[in-house]
C-alpha positions as CSV (number, residue, x, y, z in Angstrom):
1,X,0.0,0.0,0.0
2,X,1.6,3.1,-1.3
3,X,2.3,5.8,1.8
4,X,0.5,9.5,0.7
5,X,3.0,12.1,1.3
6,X,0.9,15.2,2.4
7,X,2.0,19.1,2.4
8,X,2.9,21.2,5.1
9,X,0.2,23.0,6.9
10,X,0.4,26.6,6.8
11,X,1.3,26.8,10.2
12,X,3.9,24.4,10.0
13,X,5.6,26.6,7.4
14,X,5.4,29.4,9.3
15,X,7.0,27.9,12.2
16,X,9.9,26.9,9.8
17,X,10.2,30.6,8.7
18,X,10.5,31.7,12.2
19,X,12.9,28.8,12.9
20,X,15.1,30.5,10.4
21,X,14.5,34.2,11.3
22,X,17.6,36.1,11.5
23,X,18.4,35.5,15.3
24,X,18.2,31.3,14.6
25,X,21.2,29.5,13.7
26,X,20.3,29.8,10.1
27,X,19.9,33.4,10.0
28,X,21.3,35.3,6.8
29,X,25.0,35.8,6.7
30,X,24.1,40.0,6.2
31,X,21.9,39.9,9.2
32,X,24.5,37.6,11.0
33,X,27.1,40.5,10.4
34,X,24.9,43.4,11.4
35,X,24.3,41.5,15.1
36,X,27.9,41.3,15.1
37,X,28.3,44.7,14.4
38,X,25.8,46.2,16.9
39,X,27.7,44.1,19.5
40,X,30.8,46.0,19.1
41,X,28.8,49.6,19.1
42,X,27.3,48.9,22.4
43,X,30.8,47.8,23.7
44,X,32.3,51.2,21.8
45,X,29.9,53.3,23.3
46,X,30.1,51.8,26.7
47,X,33.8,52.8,27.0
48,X,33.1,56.2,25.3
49,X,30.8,56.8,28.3
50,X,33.5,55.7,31.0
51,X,36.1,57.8,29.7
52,X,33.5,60.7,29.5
53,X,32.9,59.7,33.5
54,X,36.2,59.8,34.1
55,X,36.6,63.4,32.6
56,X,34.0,64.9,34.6
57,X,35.7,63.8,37.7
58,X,38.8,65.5,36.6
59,X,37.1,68.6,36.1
60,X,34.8,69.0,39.0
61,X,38.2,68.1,41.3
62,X,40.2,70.0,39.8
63,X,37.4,73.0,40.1
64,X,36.4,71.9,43.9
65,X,40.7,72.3,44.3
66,X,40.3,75.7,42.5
67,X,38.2,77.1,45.1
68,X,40.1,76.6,48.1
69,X,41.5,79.6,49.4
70,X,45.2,80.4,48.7
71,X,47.5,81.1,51.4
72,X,49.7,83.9,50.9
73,X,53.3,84.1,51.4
74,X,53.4,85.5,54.9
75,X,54.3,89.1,54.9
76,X,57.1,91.5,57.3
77,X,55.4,92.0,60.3
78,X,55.2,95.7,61.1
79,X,56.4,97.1,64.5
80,X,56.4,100.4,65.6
81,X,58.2,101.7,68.6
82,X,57.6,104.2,70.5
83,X,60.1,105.9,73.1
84,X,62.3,108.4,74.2
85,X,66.7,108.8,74.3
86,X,66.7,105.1,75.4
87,X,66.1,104.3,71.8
88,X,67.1,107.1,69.4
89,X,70.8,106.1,70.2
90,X,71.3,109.5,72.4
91,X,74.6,108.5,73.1
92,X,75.3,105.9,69.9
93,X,74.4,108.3,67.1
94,X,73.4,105.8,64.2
95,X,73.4,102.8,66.6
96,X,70.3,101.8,68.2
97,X,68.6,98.9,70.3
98,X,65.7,99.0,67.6
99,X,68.1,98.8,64.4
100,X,70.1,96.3,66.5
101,X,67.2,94.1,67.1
102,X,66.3,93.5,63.7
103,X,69.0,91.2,62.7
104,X,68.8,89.3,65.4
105,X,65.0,88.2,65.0
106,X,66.1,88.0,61.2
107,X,68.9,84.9,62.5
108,X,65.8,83.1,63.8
109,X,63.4,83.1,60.8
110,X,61.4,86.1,61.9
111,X,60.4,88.9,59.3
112,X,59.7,91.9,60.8
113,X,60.1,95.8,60.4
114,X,61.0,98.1,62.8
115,X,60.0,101.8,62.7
116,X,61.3,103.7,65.2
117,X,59.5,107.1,66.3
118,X,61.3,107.7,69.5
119,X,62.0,111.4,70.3
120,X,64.9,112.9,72.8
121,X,63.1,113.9,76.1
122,X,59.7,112.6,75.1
123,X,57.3,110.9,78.2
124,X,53.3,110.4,78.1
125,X,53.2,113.7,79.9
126,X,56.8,115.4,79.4
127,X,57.3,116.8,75.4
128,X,60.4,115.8,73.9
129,X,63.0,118.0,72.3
130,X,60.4,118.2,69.4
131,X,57.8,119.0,71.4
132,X,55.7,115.5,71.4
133,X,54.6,113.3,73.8
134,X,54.2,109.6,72.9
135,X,50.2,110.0,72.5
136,X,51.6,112.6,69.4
137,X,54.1,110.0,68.1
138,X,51.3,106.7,68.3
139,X,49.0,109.4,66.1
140,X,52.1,109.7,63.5
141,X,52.9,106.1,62.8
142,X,50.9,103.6,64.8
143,X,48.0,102.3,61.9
144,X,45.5,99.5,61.3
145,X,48.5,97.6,59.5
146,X,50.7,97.8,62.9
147,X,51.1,94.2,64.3
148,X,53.1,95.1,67.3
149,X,53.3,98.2,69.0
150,X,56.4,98.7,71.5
151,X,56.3,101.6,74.1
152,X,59.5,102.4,75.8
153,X,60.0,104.4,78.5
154,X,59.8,107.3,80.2
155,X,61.5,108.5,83.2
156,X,61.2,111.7,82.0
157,X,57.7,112.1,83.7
158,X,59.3,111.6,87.2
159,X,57.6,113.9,89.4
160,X,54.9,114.9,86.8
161,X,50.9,114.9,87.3
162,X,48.9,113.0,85.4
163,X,50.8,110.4,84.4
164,X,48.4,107.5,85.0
165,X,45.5,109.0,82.7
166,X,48.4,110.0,80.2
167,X,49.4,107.0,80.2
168,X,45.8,105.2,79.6
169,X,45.1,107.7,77.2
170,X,47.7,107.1,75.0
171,X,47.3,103.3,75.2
172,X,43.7,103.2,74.4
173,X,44.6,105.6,71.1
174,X,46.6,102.4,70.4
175,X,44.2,100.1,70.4
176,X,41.4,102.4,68.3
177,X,44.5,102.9,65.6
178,X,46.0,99.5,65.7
179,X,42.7,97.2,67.5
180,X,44.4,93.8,66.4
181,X,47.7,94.7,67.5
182,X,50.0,93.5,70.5
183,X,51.3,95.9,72.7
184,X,54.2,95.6,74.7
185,X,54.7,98.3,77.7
186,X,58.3,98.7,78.8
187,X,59.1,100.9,81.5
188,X,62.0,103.2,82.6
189,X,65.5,101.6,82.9
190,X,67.7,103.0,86.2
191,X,71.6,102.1,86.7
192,X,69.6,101.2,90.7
193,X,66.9,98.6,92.0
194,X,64.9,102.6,92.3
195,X,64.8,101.7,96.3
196,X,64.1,105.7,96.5
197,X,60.9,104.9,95.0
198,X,61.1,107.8,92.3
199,X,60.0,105.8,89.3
200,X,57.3,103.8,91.5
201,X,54.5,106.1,90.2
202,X,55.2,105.6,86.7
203,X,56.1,101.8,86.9
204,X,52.8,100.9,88.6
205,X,50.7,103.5,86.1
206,X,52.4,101.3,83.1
207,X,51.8,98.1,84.8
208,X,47.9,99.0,85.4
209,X,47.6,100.4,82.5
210,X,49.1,98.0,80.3
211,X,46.6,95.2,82.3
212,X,43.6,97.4,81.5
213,X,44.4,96.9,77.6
214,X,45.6,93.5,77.8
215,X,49.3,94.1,77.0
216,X,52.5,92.7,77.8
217,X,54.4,95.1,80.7
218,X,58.1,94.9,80.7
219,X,59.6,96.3,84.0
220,X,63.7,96.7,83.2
221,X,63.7,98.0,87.1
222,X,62.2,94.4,88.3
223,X,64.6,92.8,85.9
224,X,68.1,94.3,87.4
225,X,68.9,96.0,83.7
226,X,71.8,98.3,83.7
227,X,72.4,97.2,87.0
228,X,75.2,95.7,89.2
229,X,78.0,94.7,86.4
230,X,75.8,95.8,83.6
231,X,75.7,99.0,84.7
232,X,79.1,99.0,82.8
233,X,76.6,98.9,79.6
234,X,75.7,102.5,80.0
235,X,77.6,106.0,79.1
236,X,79.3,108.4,81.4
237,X,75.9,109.8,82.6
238,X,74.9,106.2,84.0
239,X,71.4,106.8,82.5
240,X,71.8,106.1,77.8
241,X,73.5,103.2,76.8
242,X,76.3,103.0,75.5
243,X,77.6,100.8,72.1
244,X,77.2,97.8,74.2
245,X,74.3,98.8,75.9
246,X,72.4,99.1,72.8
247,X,73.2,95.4,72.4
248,X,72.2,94.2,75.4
249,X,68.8,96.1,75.2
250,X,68.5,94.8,71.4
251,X,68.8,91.1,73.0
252,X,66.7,91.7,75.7
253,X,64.1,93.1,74.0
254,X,64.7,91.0,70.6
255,X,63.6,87.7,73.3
256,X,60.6,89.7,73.9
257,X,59.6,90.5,70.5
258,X,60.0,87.5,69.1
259,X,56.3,85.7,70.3
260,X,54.6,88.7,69.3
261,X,56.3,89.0,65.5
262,X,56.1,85.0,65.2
263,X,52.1,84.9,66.3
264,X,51.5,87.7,63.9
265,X,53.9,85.5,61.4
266,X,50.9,82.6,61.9
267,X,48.0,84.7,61.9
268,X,49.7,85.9,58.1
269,X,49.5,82.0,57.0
270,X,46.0,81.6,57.5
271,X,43.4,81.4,55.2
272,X,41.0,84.9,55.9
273,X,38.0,82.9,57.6
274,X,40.3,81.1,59.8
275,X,41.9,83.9,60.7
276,X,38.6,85.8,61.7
277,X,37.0,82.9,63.4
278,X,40.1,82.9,65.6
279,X,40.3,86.0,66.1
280,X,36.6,85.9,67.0
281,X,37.0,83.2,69.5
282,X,37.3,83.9,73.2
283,X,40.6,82.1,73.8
284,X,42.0,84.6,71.7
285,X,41.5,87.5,73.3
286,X,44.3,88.9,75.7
């Protein structure tokens, strides 16, 4: 009995197409290659968009680097002195402590410049040989750029009235001129311990009114300067000193100056918010 070989149904046929759509193993070599192709875009483009990824980190950290605040080289530190013939080299013409001192801060790293406004025979009540008193010098050179202020002296207002409000009057111009500023109060030198008692008005005025402002007071009286051996340190007149006196007082007051010019030195190295926020904060007053 012969077998009767029937046709594919429609369906069947179908199937067969879609067996051999372009995705099936027997796909057209054409289509075959475009797969292939699209393969290797997708991989293209997904290392286009790394690298793109990577350049936009670059840029925003390079920008967020940008816009930190740059520290500027730190600057001289300004200092003005004040004082009378204990510092205008009275006896030294050309020499003196303040010009002295320089180097030596210099030798350890500190940048700072000295202006010296002493005048001959000037106190905070007695007119020098120019006719100022320190409150008149302060107004000539002390400034909002002053970072240390130094007033020296003056035995020249032995026996004078006043003295104390002279004296708090002048230091309180300092601090409207020069507001951040430290000031260091020095008093009056004498070749004896003063067991007379003639500079005790002016020493303890200095003393209260250097704690009224919150400066540094210096008492060379206290401190046996010029005294004893070193006594040898000062002129004829036992009172200016002499060439090596004006080393010995640049030392001396070289060691003093040197926290004062290196804070200022930090406060210079920081970034202006830092600085503000410091100077804003209560430990920082005094």
């Amino acid at each position: 009995m012969e077998e009767t070989h029937k046709k594919p149904s429609a369906g069947v046929r179908d199937r067969r197409k879609l067996a051999e759509h372009p995705w099936g193993m027997k796909a057209h070599p054409d289509l075959r290659t475009l797969a292939e192709r699209l393969s290797q875009w997708r991989g293209r483009f997904a290392s286009a968009i790394s690298v793109v990824v990577v350049l936009l980190v670059v840029v925003f950290a390079a920008d967020a680097y940008g816009s930190v605040p740059r520290v500027d080289p730190v600057a001289t530190v300004h200092v003005d002195v004040i004082g009378d013939s204990l510092s205008t080299g009275f006896r030294t013409p050309g020499v003196t402590w303040p010009a002295e001192a320089q180097p030596l801060l210099a030798s350890q790293g500190l940048k700072a410049q000295i202006t010296n406004a002493s005048e001959n025979g000037a106190g905070y009540v007695q007119p020098g040989e120019d006719g100022d008193v320190f409150l008149d010098l302060v107004n000539r050179i002390v400034n909002s750029q002053s970072q240390v202020v130094v007033l020296f002296g003056s035995d020249n207002d032995t026996g004078d009235a006043g003295v104390a409000a002279a004296i708090q009057a002048t230091l309180a111009r300092v601090k409207v001129l020069a507001p951040d500023a430290t000031v260091i109060v020095v008093g009056p030198t004498s070749e004896s311990d003063d067991d007379q008692g003639l500079l005790s008005t002016i020493r303890e005025s200095l003393a209260d009114g250097a704690a009224g402002i919150g400066a540094k007071f210096v008492d060379p009286v206290a401190l046996g300067w010029f005294q004893g051996a070193e006594s040898t340190d000062l002129a004829s007149d036992l009172e200016h000193p002499n060439l090596a006196g004006e080393q010995f007082l640049a030392q001396h007051m070289a060691a003093i100056l040197a926290p004062a010019i290196r804070g200022a030195m930090q406060q210079d190295k920081m970034p202006p918010g830092r600085r503000h926020a410091l100077e804003l904060a209560p430990d920082a007053q005094g």
